[in-house]
PDB file as gemmi writes it, atoms N, CA and C in Angstrom:
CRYST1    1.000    1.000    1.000  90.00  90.00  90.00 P 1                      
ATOM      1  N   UNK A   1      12.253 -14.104   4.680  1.00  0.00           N  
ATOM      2  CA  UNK A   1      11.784 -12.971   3.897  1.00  0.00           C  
ATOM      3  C   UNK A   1      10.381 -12.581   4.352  1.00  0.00           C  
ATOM      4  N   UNK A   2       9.901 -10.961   4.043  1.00  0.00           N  
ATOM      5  CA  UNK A   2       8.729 -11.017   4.789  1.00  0.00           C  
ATOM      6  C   UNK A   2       7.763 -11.040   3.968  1.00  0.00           C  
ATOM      7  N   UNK A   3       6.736 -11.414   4.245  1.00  0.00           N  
ATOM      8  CA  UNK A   3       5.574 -11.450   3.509  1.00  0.00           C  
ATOM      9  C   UNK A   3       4.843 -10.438   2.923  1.00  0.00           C  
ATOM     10  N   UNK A   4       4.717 -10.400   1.468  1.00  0.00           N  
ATOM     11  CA  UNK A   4       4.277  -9.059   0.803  1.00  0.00           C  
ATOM     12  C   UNK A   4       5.602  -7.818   0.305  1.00  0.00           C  
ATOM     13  N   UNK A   5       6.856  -8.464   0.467  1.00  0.00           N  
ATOM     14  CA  UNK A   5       7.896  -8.076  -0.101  1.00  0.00           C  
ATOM     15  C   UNK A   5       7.423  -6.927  -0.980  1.00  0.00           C  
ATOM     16  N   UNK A   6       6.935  -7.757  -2.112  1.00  0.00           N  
ATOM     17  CA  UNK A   6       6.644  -6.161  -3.297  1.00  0.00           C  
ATOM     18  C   UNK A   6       6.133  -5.252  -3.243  1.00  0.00           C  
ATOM     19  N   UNK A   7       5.181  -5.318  -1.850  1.00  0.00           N  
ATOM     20  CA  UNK A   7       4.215  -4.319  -1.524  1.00  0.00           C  
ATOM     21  C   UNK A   7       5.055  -2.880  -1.085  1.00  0.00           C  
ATOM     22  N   UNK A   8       5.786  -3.987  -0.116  1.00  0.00           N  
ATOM     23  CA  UNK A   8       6.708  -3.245   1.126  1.00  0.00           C  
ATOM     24  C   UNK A   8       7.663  -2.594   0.570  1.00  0.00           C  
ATOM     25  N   UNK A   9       8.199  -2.771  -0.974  1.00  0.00           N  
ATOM     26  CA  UNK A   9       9.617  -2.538  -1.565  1.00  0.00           C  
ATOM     27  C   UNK A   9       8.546  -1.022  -2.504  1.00  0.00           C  
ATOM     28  N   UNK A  10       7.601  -1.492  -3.261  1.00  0.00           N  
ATOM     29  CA  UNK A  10       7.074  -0.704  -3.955  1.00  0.00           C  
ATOM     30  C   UNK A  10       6.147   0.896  -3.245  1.00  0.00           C  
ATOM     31  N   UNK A  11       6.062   0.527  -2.082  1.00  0.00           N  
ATOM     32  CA  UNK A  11       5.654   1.623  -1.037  1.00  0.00           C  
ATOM     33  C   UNK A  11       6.698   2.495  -0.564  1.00  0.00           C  
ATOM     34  N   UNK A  12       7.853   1.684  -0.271  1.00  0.00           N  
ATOM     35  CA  UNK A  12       9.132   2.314   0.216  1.00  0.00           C  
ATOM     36  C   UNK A  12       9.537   3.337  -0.828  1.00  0.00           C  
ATOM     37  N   UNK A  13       9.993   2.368  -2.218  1.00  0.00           N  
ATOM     38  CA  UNK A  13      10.357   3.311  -3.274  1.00  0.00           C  
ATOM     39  C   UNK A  13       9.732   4.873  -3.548  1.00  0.00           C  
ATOM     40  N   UNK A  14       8.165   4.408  -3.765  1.00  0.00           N  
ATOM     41  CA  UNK A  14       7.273   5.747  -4.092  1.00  0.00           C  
ATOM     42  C   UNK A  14       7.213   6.625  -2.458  1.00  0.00           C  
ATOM     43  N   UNK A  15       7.807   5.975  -1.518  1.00  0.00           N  
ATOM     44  CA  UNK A  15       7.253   7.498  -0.241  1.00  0.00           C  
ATOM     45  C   UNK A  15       6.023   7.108  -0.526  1.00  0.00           C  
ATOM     46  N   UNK A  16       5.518   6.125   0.212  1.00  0.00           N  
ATOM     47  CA  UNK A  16       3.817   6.049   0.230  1.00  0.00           C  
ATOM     48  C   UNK A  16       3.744   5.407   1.431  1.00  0.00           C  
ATOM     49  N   UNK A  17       3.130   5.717   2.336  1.00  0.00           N  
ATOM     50  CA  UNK A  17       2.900   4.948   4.152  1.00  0.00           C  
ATOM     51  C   UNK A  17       1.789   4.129   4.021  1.00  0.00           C  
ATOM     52  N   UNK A  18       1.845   3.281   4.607  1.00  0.00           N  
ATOM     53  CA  UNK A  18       0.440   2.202   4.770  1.00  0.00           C  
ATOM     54  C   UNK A  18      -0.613   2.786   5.328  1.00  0.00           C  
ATOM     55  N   UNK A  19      -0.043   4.284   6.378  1.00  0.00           N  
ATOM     56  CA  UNK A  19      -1.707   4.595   6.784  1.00  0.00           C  
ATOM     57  C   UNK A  19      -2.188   5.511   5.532  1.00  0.00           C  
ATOM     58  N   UNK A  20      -1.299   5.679   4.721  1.00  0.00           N  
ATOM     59  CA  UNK A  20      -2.128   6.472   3.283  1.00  0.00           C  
ATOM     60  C   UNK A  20      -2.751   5.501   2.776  1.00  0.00           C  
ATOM     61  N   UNK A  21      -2.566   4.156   2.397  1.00  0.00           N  
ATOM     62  CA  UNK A  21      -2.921   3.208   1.633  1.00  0.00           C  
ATOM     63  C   UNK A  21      -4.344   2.415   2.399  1.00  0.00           C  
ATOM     64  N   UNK A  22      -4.208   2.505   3.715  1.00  0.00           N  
ATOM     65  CA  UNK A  22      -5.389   1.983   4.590  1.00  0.00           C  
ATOM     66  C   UNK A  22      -6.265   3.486   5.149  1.00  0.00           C  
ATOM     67  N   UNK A  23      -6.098   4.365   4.321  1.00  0.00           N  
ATOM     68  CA  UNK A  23      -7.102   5.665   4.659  1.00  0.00           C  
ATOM     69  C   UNK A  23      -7.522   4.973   3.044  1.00  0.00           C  
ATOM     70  N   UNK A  24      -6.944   5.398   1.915  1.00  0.00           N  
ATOM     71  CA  UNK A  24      -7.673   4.797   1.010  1.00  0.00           C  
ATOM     72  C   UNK A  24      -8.429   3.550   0.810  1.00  0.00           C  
ATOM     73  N   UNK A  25      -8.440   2.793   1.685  1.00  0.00           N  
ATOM     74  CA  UNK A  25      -9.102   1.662   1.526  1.00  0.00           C  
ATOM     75  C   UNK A  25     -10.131   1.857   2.648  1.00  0.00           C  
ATOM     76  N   UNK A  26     -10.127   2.706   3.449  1.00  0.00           N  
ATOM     77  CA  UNK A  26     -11.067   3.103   4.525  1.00  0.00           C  
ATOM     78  C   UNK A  26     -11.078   1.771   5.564  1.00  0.00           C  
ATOM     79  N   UNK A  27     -10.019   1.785   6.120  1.00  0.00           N  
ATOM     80  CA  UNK A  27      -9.028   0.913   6.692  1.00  0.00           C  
ATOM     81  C   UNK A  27      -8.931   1.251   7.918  1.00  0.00           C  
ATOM     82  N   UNK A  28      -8.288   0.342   8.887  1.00  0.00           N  
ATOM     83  CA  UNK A  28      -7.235   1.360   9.596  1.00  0.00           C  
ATOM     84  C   UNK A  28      -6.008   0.738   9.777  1.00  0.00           C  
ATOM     85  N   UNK A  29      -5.109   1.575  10.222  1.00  0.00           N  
ATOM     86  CA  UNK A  29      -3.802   1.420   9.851  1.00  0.00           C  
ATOM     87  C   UNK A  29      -2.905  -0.127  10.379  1.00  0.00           C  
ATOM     88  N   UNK A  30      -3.544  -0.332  11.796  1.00  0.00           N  
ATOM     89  CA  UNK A  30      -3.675  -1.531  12.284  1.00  0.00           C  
ATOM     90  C   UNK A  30      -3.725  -3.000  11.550  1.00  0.00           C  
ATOM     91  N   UNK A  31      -5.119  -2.598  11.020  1.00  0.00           N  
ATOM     92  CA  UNK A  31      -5.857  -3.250  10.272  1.00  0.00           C  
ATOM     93  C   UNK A  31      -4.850  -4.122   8.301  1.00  0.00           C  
ATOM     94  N   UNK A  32      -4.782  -2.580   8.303  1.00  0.00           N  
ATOM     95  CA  UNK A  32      -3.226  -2.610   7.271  1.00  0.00           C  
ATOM     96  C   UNK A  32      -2.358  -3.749   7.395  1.00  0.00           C  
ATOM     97  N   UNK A  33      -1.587  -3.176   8.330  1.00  0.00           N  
ATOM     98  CA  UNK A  33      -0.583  -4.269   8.915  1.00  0.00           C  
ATOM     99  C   UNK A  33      -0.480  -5.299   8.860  1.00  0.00           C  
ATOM    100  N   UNK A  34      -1.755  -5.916   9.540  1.00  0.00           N  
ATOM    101  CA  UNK A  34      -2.278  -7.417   9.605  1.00  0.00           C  
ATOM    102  C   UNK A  34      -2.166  -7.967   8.559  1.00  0.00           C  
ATOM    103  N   UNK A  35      -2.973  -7.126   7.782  1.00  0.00           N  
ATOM    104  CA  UNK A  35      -3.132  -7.837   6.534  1.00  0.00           C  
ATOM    105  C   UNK A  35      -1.549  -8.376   5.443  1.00  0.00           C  
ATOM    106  N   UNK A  36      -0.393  -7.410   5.517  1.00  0.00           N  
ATOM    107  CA  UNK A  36       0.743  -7.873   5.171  1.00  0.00           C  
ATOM    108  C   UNK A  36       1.191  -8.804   5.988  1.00  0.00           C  
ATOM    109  N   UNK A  37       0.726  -9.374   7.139  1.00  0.00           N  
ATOM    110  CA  UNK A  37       1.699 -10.185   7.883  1.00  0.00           C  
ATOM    111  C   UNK A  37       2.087 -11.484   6.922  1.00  0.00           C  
ATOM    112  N   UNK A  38       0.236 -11.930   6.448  1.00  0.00           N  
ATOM    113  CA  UNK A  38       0.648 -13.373   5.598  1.00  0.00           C  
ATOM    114  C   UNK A  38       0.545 -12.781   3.823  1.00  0.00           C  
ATOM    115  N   UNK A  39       1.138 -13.794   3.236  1.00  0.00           N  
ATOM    116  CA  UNK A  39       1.151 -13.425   1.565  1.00  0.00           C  
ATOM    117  C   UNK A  39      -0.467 -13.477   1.143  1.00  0.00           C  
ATOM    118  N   UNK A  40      -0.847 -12.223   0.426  1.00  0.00           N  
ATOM    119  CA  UNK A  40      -2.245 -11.819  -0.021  1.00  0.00           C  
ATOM    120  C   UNK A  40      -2.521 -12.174  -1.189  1.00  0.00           C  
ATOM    121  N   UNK A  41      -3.252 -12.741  -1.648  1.00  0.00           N  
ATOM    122  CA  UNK A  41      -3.802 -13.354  -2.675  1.00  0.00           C  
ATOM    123  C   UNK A  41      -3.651 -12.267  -3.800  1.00  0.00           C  
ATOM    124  N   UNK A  42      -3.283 -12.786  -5.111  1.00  0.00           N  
ATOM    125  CA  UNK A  42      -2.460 -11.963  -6.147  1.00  0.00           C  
ATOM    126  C   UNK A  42      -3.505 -10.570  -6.161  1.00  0.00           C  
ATOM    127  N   UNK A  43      -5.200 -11.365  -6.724  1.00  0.00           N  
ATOM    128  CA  UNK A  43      -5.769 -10.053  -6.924  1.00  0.00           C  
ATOM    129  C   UNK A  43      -5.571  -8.844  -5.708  1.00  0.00           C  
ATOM    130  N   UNK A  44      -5.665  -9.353  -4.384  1.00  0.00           N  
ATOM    131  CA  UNK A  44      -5.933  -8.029  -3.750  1.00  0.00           C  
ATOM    132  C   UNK A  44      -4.236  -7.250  -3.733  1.00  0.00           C  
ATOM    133  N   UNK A  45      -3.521  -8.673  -3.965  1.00  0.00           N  
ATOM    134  CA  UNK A  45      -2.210  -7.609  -4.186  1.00  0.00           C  
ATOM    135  C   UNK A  45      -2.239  -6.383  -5.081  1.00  0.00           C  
ATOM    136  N   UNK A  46      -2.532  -7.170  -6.374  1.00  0.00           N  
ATOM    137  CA  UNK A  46      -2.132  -6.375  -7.238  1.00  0.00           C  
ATOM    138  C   UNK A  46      -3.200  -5.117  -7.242  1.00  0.00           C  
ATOM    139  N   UNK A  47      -3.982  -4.951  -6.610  1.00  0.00           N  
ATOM    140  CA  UNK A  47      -5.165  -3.867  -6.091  1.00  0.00           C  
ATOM    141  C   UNK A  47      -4.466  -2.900  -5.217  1.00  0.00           C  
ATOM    142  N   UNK A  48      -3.457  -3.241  -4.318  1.00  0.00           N  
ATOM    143  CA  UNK A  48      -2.826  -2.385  -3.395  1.00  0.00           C  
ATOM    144  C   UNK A  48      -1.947  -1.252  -3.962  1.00  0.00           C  
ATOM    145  N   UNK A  49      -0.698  -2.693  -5.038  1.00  0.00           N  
ATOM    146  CA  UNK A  49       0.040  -2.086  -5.802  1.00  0.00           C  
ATOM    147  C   UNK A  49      -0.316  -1.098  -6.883  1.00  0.00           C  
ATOM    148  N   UNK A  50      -1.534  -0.978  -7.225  1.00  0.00           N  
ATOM    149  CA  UNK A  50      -2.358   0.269  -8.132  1.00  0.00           C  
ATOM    150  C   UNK A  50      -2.632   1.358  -6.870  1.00  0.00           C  
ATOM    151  N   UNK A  51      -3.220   1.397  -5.896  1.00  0.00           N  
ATOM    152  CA  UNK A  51      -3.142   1.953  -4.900  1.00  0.00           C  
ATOM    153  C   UNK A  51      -2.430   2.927  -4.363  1.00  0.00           C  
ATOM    154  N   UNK A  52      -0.946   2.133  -4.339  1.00  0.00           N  
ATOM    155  CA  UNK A  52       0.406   2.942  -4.345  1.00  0.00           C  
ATOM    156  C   UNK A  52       0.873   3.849  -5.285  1.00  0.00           C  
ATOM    157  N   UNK A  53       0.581   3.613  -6.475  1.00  0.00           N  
ATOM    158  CA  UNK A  53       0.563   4.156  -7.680  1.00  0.00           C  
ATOM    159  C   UNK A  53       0.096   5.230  -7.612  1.00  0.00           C  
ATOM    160  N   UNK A  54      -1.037   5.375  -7.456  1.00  0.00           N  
ATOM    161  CA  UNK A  54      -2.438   6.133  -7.540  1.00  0.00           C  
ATOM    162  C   UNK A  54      -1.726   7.708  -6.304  1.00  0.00           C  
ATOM    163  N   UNK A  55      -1.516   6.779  -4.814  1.00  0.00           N  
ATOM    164  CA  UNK A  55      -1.068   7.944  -4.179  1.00  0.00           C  
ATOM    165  C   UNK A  55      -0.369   8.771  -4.609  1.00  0.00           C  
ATOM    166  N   UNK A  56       0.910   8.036  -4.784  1.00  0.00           N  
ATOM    167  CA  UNK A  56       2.315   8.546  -5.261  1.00  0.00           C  
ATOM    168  C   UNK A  56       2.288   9.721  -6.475  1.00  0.00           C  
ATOM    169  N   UNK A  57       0.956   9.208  -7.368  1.00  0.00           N  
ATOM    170  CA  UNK A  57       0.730  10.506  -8.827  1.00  0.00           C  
ATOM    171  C   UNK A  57       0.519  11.311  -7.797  1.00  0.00           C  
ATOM    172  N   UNK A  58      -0.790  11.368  -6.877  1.00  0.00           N  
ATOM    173  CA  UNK A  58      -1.678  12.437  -6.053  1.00  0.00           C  
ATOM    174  C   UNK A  58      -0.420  13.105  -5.369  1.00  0.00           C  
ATOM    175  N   UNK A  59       0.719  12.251  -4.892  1.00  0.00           N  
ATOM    176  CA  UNK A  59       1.605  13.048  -4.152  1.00  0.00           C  
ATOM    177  C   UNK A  59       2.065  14.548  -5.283  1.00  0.00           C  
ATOM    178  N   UNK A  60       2.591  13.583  -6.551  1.00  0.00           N  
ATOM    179  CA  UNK A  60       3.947  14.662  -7.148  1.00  0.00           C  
ATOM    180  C   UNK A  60       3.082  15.615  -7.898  1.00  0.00           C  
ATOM    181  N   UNK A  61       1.908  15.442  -7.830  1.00  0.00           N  
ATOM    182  CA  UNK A  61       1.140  16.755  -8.460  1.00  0.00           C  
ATOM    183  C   UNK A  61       0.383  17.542  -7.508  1.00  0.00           C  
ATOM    184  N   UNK A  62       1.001  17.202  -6.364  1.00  0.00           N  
ATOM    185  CA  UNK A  62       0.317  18.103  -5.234  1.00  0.00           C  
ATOM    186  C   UNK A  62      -1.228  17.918  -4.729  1.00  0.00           C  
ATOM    187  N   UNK A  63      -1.568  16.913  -5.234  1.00  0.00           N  
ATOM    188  CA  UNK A  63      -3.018  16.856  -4.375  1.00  0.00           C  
ATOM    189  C   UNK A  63      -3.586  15.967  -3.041  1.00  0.00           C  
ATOM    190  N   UNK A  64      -2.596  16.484  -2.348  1.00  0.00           N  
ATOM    191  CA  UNK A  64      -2.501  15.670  -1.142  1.00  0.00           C  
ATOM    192  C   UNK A  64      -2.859  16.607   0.132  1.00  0.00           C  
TER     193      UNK A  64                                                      
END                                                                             
């Protein structure tokens, strides 16, 4: 199984790309990646997964 499953399942669901999620974190997309390779410590998980959230509103109300 891959590491960061919920991230990867909860990004998929909402249509949200990692380089949206690593522009918001002022990231880069690369950089992103890496970071899912190994399992991320709950807080910064659960920081991402608000993240995704966050885009996904910005998507369906058009402020993207």
């Amino acid at each position: 199984m891959l590491a960061n499953a919920d991230i990867r399942t909860k990004a998929k669901e909402k249509k949200v790309r990692f380089w949206e999620v690593a522009e918001y974190l002022k990231i880069s997309e690369p950089t992103m990646t890496r970071k899912l390779r190994k399992e991320l410590p709950n807080k910064e998980k659960q920081e991402i997964l608000k993240i995704i959230d966050e885009i996904a509103a910005e998507k369906q109300t058009g402020n993207t």
